[in-house]
C-alpha positions as CSV (number, residue, x, y, z in Angstrom):
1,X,-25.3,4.1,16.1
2,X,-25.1,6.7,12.9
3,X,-27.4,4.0,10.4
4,X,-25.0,6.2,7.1
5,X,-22.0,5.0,8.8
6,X,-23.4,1.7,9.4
7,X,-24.0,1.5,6.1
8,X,-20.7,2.8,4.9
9,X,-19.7,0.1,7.1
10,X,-20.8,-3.1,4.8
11,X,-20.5,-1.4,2.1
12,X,-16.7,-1.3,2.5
13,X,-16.9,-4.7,3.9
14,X,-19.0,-6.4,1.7
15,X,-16.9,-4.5,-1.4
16,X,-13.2,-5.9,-0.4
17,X,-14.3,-9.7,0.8
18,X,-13.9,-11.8,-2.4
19,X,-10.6,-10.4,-2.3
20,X,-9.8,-11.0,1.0
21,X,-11.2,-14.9,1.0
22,X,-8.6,-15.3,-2.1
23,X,-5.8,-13.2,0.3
24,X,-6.7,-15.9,2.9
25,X,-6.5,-19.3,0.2
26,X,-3.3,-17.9,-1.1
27,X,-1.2,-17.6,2.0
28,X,-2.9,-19.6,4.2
29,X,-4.1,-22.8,2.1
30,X,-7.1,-22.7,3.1
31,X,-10.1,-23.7,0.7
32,X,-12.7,-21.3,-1.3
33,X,-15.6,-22.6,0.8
34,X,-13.5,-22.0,4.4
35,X,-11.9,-18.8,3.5
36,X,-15.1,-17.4,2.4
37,X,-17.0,-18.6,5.3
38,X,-14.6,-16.8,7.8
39,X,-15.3,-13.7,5.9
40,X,-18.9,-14.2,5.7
41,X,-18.8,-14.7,9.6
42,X,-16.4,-11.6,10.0
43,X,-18.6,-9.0,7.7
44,X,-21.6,-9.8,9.7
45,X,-20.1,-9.3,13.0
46,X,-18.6,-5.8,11.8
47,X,-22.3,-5.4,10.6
48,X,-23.6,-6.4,13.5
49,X,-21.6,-4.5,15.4
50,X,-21.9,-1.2,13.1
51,X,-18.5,-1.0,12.6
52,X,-15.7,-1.8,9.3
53,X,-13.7,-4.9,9.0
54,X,-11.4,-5.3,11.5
55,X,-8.4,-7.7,12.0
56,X,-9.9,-8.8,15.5
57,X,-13.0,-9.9,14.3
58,X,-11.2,-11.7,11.5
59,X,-9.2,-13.3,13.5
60,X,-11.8,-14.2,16.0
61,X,-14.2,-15.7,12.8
62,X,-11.0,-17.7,12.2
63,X,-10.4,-19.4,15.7
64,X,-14.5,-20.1,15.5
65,X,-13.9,-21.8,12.3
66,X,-10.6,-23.5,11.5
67,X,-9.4,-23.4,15.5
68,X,-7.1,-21.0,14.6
69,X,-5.9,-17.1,13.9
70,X,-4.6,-15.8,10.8
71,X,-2.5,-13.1,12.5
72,X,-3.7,-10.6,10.0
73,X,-3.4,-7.2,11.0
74,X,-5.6,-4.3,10.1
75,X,-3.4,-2.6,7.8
76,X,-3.0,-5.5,5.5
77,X,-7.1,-6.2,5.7
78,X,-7.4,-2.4,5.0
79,X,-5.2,-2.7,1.9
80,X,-6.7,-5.7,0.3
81,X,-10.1,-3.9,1.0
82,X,-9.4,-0.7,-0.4
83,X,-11.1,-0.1,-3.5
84,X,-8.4,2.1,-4.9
């Protein structure tokens, strides 16, 4: 594992995931403490893992934590992580 791209990695994911825990209150209706917690569980698998936010792992932190997916893809995850 490159350790600069690794830490590109949470960079990017650590960057984009107070937007991405409001993304999930906002269409899903799901609380500040939950939303953030599935991000929290997602960003440290990506780190983990070496690897950026992806909607699997998302997804997956979801199904650990509410019992369910959020069915978000990785192109909306990508856009509300962009820093542009």
């Amino acid at each position: 594992v490159n350790k600069d791209e690794m830490s590109l990695a949470t960079v990017k994911s650590l960057g984009g995931s107070t937007d991405l825990a409001e993304e999930i209150m906002t269409k899903y209706g799901i609380d500040a403490k939950t939303a953030n917690s599935i991000v929290g569980r997602a960003v440290r698998s990506a780190t983990q893992m070496g690897k950026e936010l992806e909607a699997d792992l998302l997804n997956s932190a979801a199904k650990d934590i509410i019992n369910r997916s959020l069915n978000m893809s990785d192109d909306i995850i990508e856009k509300i992580m962009d820093p542009k």
